[in-house]
Structure formats: structure tokens, C-alpha cells
C-alpha positions, 0 to 999 in steps of 0.5 A: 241529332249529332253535333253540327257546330261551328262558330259563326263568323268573328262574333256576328249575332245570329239574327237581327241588328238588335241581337234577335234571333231571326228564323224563316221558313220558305214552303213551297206550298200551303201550311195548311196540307196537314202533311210536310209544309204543315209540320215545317210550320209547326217546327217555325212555331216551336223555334218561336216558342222554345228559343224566343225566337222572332219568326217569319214564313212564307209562301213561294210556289215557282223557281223565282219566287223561292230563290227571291224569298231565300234572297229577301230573308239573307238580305234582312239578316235572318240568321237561319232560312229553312228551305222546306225540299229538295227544290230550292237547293240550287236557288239557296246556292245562289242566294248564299254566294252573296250571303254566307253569313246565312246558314240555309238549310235544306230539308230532303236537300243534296250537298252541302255548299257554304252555308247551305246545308242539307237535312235528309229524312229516310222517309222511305224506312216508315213507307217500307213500313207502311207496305208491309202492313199494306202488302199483308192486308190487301184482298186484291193484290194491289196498292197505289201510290199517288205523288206530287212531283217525281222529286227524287225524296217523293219517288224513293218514299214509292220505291220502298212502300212497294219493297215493303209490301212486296217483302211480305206478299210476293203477288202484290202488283204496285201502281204509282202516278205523279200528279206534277204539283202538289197542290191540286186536292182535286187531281189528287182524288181524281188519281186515287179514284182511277186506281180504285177502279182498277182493283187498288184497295190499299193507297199511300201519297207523298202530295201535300195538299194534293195528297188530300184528295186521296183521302178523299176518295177512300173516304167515298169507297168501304174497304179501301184503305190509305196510309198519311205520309209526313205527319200522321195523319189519321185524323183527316179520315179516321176510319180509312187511314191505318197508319202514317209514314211521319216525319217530326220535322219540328223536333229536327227544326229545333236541334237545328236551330238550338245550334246556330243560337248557341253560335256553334254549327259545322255545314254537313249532311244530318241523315235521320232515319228510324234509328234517330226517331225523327222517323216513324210508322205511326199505327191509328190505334182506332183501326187497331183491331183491323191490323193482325197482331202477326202484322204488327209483329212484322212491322216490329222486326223490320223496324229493329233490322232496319234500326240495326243496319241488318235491314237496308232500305236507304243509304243512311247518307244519302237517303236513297232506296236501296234496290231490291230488297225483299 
């Protein structure tokens, strides 16, 4: 990660009253999905463990809920808030307007204001990954995707899966559906079975814990495959997922944090794709034997395009799919 320092303000601690360095964390859903809240969670942890950190986490679903957490951890004097997506960028503008000595930090955010800054994960890289492995293995031509809400970073991560399974397989037809949260596993599977019964046999999310409903509908169908997205996750159906589009959000967590406890930050957009390794197509070395090594070698080559900028998935600013590639 490149530096991000400046000082914060005429010899403040960065945290509590006491001296303590005070990090939060604000998901907008459970830490239990096995995918992006859950890796925040395990970032929180690490800044608690690494840095001796006094941590804290919470649960905020709607718009009012996440602005009033961001304002109680601001009020408390928490040095460092995560605001775990790009929802909570407008929220965490307002709250940091009355708090500027807080540096809020918002994962796949948009702009930098004050204190509030963004970290942007060029996710859609891996998922462009990920569609080659999938546009080379189906058998019918076509693959789903299932996503939470049409959030700009949720619906790039669709955009170059398609890309990528079109890069190599020029028939594959690519379905895409957003479930309108992120929470309901059951509306998830619902989604994924509906694409199965059109012919779908290679599935890919970005839907949290909506995302294991898709999971689960692979698990019920032989020959229909699923790749993780956020975390790898190969564990949560060990004999259907063939690979993970991941994010280390707890290694970004603490080069973050490592800076504002040393008292050094500048606000800027931090832009992480595969060429930083906190990006990753992550292969399930159980499934192994069912990805040619020809495959695996076109993964290689995109990866070292894209790592060399002679391959362009996503503006390495702005982390948006760039379109039309093939």
C-alpha cells in the first residue's frame, strides 16, 4: 500500500481520552456471511491483535442506522471508523462535518472529503479471472451471476466476469440478477435455482450472506459449478466452488490503521488491484484436477497483462470495468 500520511491534528491521541487506540468497524450486514463483512471482521480482529488496539463492531442495516453508528463512534472519540461499502459514503460526509478529527474510512467508497476516505478494491480483475476459467468449462454456454444490490462496485464485479468468460468463449450467454439486499440466503438460492433451470451451469455472486443461498443450490444440482467472491471460499461447498475472486480486507485494514497510530495520514483514493495482492483469483486446489492446465495458463497470462497494465479490466483510479474488452 502506498504512504498515506499526515499528521493528525496539533498532537491529538489517536483514539480514546486515555491514550488508547480506538478502531471501529460499521457492516452493513452480518459477520457471519463468510464473504465481505465477514473479512472487515477479521481485519478488526488483526488491528486489535497487531496493533493492541481497543476495538469495537457493529451491525447497521438502513441509512439511518449507519449514519447514527458512524456519528456515535466519532462522538465517543474513536480515532479510525471503517465504513464497510460504498453505501455509507454520503452518511460518513455528513457525520465527519461535525467530526473532522475522525478519519473514516470507506471500503469500495467514491471521493475523498476531509477525513473521510475511500479504499477501492479492483475486484472485478479476479472476476475477470474467475469468467475465464468459467467461459472455458461450461458445457452449455452459459453462467449467472447473482448479486445483492446493483451497487456500482457489485455490478463492475458482473460486468467483468462476463468479459472474462467472453474473452475466451465468444457463445457464452451471461445472466445476471440482483436480489435488492444482501441478506436473504433463501432468495439467493431461489435466484440461482432459476438460472439452473435455464441451462446455467457455471454461478458466481457478490451477495454476502444472500450469496450462500447460491451455494446452496449448486450443492443440490451435479455438474453445476460456483466461484466464492470476497473471501475464498471453497470451504462453504468444497466439491462445487472452483475458485474464489478474493479480497485480503484485513491486510488493507491494517496498513490503514498502522498509519493513522503512527500519526501520519494524507486523505487520497488507495486503489488495490492484483498488481498489489490484496487481489486474488484464488483456485480450490480440491477441484484441481477439473481445471485443464491450458486454463490455468490463460489465468496466468491475464494476470501478468493485467499486473502490467497491458491488460485493462478497471481504471486503476477508479476502479470501474472498462468496457469492451475481450
Amino acid at each position: 500500500m502506498g504512504a498515506l500520511l499526515v499528521f493528525l491534528g496539533c498532537g491529538a491521541s489517536p483514539g480514546g481520552p486515555d491514550g488508547s487506540f480506538r478502531v471501529a468497524l460499521v457492516t452493513p450486514g452480518s459477520i457471519a456471511d463468510a464473504s465481505w463483512n465477514a473479512g472487515a471482521y477479521q481485519g478488526l480482529l488483526l488491528i486489535r491483535d497487531s496493533l493492541r488496539a481497543q476495538v469495537s463492531q457493529v451491525e447497521a442495516r438502513t441509512p439511518s442506522d449507519q449514519e447514527e453508528a458512524l456519528r456515535t463512534y466519532a462522538a465517543q472519540g474513536y480515532a479510525l471508523v471503517f465504513a464497510h461499502g460504498f453505501e455509507f459514503q454520503d452518511a460518513a460526509e455528513r457525520v465527519a462535518a461535525d467530526y473532522p478529527e475522525t478519519i473514516i474510512v470507506i471500503t469500495s467508497g467514491q471521493r475523498v472529503t476531509g477525513n473521510v476516505v475511500p479504499l477501492i478494491f479492483r475486484l472485478s480483475e479476479a472476476t475477470y479471472l474467475a469468467g475465464i476459467v468459467a467461459g472455458s468449462l461450461t458445457k452449455t454456454n452459459k453462467i449467472g451471476y447473482v448479486g445483492g444490490i446493483e451497487l456500482p462496485p457489485v455490478r463492475m464485479a458482473y460486468e467483468a466476469w462476463s468479459q472474462g468468460a467472453k474473452s475466451v468463449n465468444p457463445q457464452v450467454e451471461s445472466r445476471g440478477t440482483y436480489l435488492n439486499n444482501f441478506d436473504d440466503a433463501v432468495a439467493g438460492r431461489e435466484a440461482a435455482l432459476a438460472m439452473i433451470r435455464l441451462g446455467v451451469d457455471m454461478l458466481h455472486h457478490n451477495a454476502d450472506a444472500a450469496g450462500l443461498g447460491v451455494f446452496q443450490a449448486a450443492k443440490e444440482h451435479r455438474g453445476v459449478y460456483v466461484f466464492g467472491s470476497n473471501a475464498d471460499q471453497s470451504d462453504v461447498a468444497p466439491e462445487q466452488v472452483l475458485g474464489s475472486a478474493v479480497i485480503d480486507l484485513p491486510g488493507a485494514f491494517l496498513a490503514v490503521s498502522q498509519e493513522v497510530l503512527e500519526g501520519r495520514f494524507i486523505p487520497r483514493v488507495e486503489s488495490f488491484g492484483l498488481e498489489s495482492g490484496v487481489i486474488k483469483y484464488v483456485a480450490n486446489p480440491a477441484l484441481a484436477s477439473r481445471v485443464p492446465a491450458d486454463v490455468m495458463a490463460l489465468v496466468q497470462e491475464a494476470e501478468t497483462a493485467i499486473i502490467s497494465g497491458a491488460l485493462q479490466v478497471a481504471d486503476r483510479e477508479t476502479g470501474r470495468v472498462i468496457p469492451g474488452k475481450r
